[in-house]
Backbone as CSV, one residue per row, in Angstrom:
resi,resn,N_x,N_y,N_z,CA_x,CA_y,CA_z,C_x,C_y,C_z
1,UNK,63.689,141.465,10.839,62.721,140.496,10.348,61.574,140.331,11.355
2,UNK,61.809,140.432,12.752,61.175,140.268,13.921,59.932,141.275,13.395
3,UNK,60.466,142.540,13.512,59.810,143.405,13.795,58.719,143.880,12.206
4,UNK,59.185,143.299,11.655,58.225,142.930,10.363,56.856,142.448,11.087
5,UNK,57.095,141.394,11.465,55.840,140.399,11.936,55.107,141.390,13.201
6,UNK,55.966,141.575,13.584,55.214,142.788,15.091,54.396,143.925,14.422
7,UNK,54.958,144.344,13.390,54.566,146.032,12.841,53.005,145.217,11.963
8,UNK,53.075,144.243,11.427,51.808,143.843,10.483,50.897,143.238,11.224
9,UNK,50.620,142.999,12.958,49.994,142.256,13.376,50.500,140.885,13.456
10,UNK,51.294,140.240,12.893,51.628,138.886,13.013,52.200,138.251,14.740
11,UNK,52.336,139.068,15.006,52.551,138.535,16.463,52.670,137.464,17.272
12,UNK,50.841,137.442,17.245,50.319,135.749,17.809,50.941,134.884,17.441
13,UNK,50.909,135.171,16.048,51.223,133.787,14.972,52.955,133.776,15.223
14,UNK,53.622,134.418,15.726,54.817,134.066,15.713,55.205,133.894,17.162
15,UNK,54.704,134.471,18.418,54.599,133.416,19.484,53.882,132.010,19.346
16,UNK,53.237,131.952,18.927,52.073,130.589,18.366,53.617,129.748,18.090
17,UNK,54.042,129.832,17.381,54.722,129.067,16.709,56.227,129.052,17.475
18,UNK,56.880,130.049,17.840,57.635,129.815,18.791,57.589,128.914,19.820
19,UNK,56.155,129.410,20.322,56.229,128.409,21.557,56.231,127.001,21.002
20,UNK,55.429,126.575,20.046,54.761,125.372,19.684,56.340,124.306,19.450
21,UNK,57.082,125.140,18.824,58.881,124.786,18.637,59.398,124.628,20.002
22,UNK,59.615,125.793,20.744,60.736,125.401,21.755,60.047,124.642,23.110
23,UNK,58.742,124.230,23.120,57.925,122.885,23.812,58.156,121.615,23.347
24,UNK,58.093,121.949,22.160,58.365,120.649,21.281,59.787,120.076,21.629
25,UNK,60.705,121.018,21.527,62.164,120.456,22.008,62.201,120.221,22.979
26,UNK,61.620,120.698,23.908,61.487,120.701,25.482,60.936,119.171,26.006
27,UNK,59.849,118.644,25.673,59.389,117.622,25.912,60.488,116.464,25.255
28,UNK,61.173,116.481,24.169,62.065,115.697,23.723,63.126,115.827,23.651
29,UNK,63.446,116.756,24.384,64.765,117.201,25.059,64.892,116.563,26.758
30,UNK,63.624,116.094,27.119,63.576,115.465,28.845,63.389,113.831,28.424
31,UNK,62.827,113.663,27.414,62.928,112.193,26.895,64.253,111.893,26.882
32,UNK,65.141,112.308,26.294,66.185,112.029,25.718,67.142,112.061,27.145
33,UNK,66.366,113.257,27.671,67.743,113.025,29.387,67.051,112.043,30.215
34,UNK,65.854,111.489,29.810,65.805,110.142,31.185,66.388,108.754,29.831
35,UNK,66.873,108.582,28.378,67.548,107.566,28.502,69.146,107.914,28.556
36,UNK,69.693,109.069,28.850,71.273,109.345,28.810,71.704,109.741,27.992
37,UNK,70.608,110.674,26.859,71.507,111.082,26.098,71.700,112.444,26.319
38,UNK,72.557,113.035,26.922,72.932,114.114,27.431,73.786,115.185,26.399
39,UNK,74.387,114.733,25.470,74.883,115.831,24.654,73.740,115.868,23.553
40,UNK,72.962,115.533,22.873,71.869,115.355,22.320,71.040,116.587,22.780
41,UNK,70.777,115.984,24.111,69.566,116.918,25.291,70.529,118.462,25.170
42,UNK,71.491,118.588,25.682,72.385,120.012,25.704,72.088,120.741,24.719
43,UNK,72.272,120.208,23.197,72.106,120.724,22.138,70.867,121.385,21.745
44,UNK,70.065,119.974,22.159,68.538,120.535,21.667,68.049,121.924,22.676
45,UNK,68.368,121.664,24.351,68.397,122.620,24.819,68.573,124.240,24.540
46,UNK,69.762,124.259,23.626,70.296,125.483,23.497,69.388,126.150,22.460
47,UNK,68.527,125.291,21.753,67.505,126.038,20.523,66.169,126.010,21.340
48,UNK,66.061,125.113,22.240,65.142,125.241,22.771,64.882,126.977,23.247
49,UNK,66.073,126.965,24.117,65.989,128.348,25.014,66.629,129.291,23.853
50,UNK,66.789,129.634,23.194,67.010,130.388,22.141,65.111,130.745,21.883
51,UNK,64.330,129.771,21.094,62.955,130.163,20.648,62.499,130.052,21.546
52,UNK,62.293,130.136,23.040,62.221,130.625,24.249,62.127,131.818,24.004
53,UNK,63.144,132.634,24.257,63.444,134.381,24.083,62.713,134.894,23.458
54,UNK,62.642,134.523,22.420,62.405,134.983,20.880,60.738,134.520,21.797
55,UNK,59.974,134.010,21.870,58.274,134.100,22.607,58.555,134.735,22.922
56,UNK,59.353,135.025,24.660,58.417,135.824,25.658,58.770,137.223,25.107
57,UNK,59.957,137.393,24.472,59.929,138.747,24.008,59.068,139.534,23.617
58,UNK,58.649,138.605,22.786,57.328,139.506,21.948,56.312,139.555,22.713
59,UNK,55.626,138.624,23.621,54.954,138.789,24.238,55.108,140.078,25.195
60,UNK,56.177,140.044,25.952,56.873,141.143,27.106,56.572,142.173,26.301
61,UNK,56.833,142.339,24.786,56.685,143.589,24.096,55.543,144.221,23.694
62,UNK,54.267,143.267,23.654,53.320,143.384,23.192,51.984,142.793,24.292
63,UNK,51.737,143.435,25.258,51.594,143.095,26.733,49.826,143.682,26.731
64,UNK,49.851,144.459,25.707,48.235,144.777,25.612,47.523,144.531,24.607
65,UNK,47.950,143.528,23.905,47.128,142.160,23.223,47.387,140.709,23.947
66,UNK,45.506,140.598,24.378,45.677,139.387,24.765,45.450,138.428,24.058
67,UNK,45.274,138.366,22.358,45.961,137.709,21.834,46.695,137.111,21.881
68,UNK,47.999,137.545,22.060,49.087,137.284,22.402,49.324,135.907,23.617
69,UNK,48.541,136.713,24.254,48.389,134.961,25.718,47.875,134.432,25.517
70,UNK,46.685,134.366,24.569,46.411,133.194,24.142,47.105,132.388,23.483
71,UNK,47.691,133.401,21.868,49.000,132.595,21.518,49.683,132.038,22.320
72,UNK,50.366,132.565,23.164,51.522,131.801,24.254,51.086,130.178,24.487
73,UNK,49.873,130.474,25.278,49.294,129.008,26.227,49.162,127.878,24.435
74,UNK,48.037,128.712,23.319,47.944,127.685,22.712,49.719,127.006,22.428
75,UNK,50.465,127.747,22.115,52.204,127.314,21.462,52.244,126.355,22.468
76,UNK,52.144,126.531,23.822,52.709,125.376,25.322,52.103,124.405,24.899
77,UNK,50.652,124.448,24.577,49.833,123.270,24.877,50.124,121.957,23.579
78,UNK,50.098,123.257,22.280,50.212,122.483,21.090,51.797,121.596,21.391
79,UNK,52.536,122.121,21.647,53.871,122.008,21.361,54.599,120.568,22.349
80,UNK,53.610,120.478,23.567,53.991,118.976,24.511,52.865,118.164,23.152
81,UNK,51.989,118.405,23.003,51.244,117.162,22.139,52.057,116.898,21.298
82,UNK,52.696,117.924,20.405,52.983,117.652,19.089,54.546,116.744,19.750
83,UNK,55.179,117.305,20.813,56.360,116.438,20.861,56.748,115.334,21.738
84,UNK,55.322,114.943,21.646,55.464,113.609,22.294,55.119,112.937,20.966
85,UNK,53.745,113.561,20.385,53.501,112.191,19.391,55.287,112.480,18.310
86,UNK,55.920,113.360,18.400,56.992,113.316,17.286,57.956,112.179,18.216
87,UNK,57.879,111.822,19.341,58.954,111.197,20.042,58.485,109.632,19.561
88,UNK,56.998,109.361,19.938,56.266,108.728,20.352,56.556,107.564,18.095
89,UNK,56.413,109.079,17.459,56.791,108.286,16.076,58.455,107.981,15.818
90,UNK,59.137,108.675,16.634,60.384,108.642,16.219,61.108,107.081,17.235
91,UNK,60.588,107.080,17.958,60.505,105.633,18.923,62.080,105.392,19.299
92,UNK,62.515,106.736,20.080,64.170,106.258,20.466,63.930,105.194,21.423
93,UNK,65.139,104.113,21.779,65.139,103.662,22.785,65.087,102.088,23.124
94,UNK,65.323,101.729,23.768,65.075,99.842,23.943,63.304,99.951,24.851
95,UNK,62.922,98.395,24.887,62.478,98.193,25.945,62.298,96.737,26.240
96,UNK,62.091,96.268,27.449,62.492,95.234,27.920,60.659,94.682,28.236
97,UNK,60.889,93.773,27.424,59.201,93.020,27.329,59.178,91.975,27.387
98,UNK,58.553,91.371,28.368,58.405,90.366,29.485,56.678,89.443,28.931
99,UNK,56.471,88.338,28.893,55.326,87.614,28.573,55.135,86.264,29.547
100,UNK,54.353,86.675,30.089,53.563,85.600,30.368,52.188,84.435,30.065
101,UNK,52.798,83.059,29.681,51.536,82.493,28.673,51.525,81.422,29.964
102,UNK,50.029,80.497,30.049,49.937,78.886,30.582,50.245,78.275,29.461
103,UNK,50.444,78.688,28.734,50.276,77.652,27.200,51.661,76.773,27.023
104,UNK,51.967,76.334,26.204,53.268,75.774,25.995,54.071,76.706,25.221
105,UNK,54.912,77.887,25.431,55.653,78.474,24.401,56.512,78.128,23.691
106,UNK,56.637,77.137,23.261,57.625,76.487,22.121,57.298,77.311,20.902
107,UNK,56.382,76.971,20.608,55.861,77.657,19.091,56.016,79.597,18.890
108,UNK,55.472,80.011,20.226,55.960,81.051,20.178,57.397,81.690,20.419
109,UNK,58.239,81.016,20.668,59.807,80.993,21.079,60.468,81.203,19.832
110,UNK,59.878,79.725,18.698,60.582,79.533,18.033,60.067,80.453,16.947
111,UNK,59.105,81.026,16.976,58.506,82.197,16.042,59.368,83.631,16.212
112,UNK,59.229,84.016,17.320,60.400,84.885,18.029,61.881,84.929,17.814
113,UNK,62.233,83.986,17.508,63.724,83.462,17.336,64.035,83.651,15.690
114,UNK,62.881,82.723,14.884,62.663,83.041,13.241,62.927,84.382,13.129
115,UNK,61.851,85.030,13.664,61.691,86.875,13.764,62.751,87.425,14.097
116,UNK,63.800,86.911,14.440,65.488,87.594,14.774,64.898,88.548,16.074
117,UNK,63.915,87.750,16.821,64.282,88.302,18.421,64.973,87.852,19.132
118,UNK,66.142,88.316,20.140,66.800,87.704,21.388,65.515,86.977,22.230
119,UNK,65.361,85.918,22.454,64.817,85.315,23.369,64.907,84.350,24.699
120,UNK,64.628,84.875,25.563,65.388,84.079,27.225,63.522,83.657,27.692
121,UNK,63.431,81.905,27.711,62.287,81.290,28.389,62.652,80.844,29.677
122,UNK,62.101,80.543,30.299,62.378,79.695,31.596,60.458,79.391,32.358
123,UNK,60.767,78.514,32.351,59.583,77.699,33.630,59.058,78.785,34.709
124,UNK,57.687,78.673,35.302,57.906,79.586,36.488,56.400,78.486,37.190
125,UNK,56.031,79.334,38.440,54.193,79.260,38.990,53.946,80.102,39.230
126,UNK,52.846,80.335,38.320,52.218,81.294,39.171,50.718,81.415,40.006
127,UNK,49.879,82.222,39.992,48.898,81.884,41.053,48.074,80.717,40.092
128,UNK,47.673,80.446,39.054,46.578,79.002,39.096,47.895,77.454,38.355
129,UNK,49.117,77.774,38.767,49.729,76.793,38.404,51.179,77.330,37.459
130,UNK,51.621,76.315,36.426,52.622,76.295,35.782,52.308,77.687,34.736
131,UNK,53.801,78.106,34.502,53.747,79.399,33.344,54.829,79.551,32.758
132,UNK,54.841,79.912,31.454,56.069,80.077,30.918,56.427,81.911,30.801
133,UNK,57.780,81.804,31.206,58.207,83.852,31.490,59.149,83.619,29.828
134,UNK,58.779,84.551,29.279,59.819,84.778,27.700,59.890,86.346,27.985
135,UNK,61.565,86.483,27.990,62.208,87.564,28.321,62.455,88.383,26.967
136,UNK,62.466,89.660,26.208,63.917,90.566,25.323,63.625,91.620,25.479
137,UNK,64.599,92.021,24.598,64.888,93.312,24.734,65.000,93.875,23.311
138,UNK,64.002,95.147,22.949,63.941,95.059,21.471,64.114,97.124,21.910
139,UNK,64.151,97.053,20.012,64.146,98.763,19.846,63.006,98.935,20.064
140,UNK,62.251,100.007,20.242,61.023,100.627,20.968,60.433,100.888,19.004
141,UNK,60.778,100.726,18.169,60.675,100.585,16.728,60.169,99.212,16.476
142,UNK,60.508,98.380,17.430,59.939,97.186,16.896,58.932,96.599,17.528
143,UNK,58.421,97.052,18.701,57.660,96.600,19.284,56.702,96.275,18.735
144,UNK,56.193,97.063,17.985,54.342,96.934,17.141,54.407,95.263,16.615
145,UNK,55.392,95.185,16.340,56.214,93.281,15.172,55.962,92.636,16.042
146,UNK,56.792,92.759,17.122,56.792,92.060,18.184,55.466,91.236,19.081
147,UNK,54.751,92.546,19.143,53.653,92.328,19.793,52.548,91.338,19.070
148,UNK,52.983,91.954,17.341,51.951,91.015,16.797,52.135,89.489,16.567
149,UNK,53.288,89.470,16.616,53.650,87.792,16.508,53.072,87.176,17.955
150,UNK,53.630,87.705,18.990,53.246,87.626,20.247,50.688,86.756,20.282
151,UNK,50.485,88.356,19.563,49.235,88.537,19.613,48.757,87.108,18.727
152,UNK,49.380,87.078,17.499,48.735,86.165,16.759,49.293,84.926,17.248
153,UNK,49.857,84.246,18.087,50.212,82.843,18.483,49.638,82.912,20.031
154,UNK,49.432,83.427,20.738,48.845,83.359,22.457,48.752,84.956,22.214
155,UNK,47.433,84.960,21.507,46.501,85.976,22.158,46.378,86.241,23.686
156,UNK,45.881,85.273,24.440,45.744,85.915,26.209,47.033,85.842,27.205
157,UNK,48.177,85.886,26.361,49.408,85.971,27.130,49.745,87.166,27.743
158,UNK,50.166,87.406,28.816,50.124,88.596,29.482,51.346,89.288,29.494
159,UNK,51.359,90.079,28.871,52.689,91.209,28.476,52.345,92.448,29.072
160,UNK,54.195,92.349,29.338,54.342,93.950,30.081,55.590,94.543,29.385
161,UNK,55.439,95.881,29.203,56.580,96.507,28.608,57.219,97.869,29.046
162,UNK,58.144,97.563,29.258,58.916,98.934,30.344,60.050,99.513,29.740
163,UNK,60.423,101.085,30.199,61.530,101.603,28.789,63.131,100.736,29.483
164,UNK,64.257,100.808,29.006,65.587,100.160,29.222,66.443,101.237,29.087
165,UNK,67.179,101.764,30.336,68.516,102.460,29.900,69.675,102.529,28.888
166,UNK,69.708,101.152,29.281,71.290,101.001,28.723,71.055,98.938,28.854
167,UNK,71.983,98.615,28.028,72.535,97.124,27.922,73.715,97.068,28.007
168,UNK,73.983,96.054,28.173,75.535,95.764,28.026,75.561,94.157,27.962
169,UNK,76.282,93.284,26.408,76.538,92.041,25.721,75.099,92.056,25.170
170,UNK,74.524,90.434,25.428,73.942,89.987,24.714,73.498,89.808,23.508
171,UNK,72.112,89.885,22.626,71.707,90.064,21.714,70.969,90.940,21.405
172,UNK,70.803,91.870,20.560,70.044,92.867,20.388,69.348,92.845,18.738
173,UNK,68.822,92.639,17.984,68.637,93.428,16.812,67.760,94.369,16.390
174,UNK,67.886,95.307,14.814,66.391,95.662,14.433,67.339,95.718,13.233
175,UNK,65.729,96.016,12.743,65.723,96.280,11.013,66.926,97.711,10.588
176,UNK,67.139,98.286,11.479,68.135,99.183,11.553,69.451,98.938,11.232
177,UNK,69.686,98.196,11.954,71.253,97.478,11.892,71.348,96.547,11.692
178,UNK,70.671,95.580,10.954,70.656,94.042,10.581,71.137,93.326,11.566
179,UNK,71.243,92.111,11.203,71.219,91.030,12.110,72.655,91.282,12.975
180,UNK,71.940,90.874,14.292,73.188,91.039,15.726,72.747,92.443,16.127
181,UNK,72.212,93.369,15.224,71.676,94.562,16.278,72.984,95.703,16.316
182,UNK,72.582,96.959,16.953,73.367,97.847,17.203,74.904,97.309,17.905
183,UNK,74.614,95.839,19.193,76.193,95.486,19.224,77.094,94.922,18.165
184,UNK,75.766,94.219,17.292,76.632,93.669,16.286,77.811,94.194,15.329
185,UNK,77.105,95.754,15.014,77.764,96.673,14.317,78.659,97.187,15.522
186,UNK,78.358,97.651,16.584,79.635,98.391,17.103,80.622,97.107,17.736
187,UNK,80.225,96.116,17.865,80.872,95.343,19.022,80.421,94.986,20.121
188,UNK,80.997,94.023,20.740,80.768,93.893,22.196,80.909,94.879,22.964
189,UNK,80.613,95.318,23.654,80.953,96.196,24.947,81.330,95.437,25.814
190,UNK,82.175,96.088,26.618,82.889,95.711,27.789,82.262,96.364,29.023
């Protein structure tokens, strides 16, 4: 079948696309090993480096079209864009988002709370005086919700959002697993 595409000129177009695939896994195959998912990552790995081969081969085989390297570089280049924005839509992952308002967050607490977010407030100072810190921890799926409830009740509240390994108890939810969240359905963890 290979050699179909080699004998008609198709070449490029099938490094093109090789590469554009096993980058694509590649970039979301290193996502997936900085949150722990390691048999996931293994797997994807093994197709990764499979349509690996299957490029440089043809390339190695076909060494006096530079076509061909161009194909290569465009497959690399296309293939981190395309698999980040595929990560970037597929939104594995928690993250732990932190707000800071002067305002009074009651209203936004209790909006948050309506919204079936875990929510942890507490008092703080900071540099021009009193502040309120509102702590959770949401799916990386829900953030956009999040943010907007956030946005539409204290617009100039200052949020930061960072990715999360792992949890263990508390509260978690999303629209995924209904109310109580991924522990709810599996359980507590110990």
């Amino acid at each position: 079948m290979i050699e179909f595409f080699t004998e008609a000129g198709w070449a490029p177009l099938l490094i093109f696309l090789a590469r554009l695939s096993d980058v694509s896994l590649q970039t979301f195959r290193i996502i997936l090993i900085s949150r722990g998912q390691r048999g996931t990552a293994a797997a994807i790995g093994f197709c990764e480096s499979m349509l690996w081969l299957l490029a440089i081969t043809q390339v190695l085989r076909h060494l006096d079209h530079p076509l061909n390297y161009v194909a290569y570089a465009a497959g690399f280049a296309g293939g981190t864009w395309l698999g980040v924005t595929l990560e970037g839509k597929i939104a594995l992952g928690l993250v732990s988002v932190r707000i800071i308002t002067t305002e009074d967050a009651t209203l936004l607490t209790d909006e948050l709370r309506r919204q079936d977010f875990g929510v942890t407030s507490l008092g703080a100072r900071g540099l021009h005086g009193r502040v309120r810190l509102i702590f959770t921890i949401v799916h990386r799926k829900d953030t956009a919700r999040l943010l907007e409830v956030v946005r539409g009740i204290e617009p100039k509240a200052f949020v930061s959002i960072t990715d999360v390994r792992a949890v263990e108890e508390g509260y978690l939810t999303s629209s995924r697993f209904g109310r109580g969240g991924l522990w709810g359905l599996l359980g507590k963890r110990k």
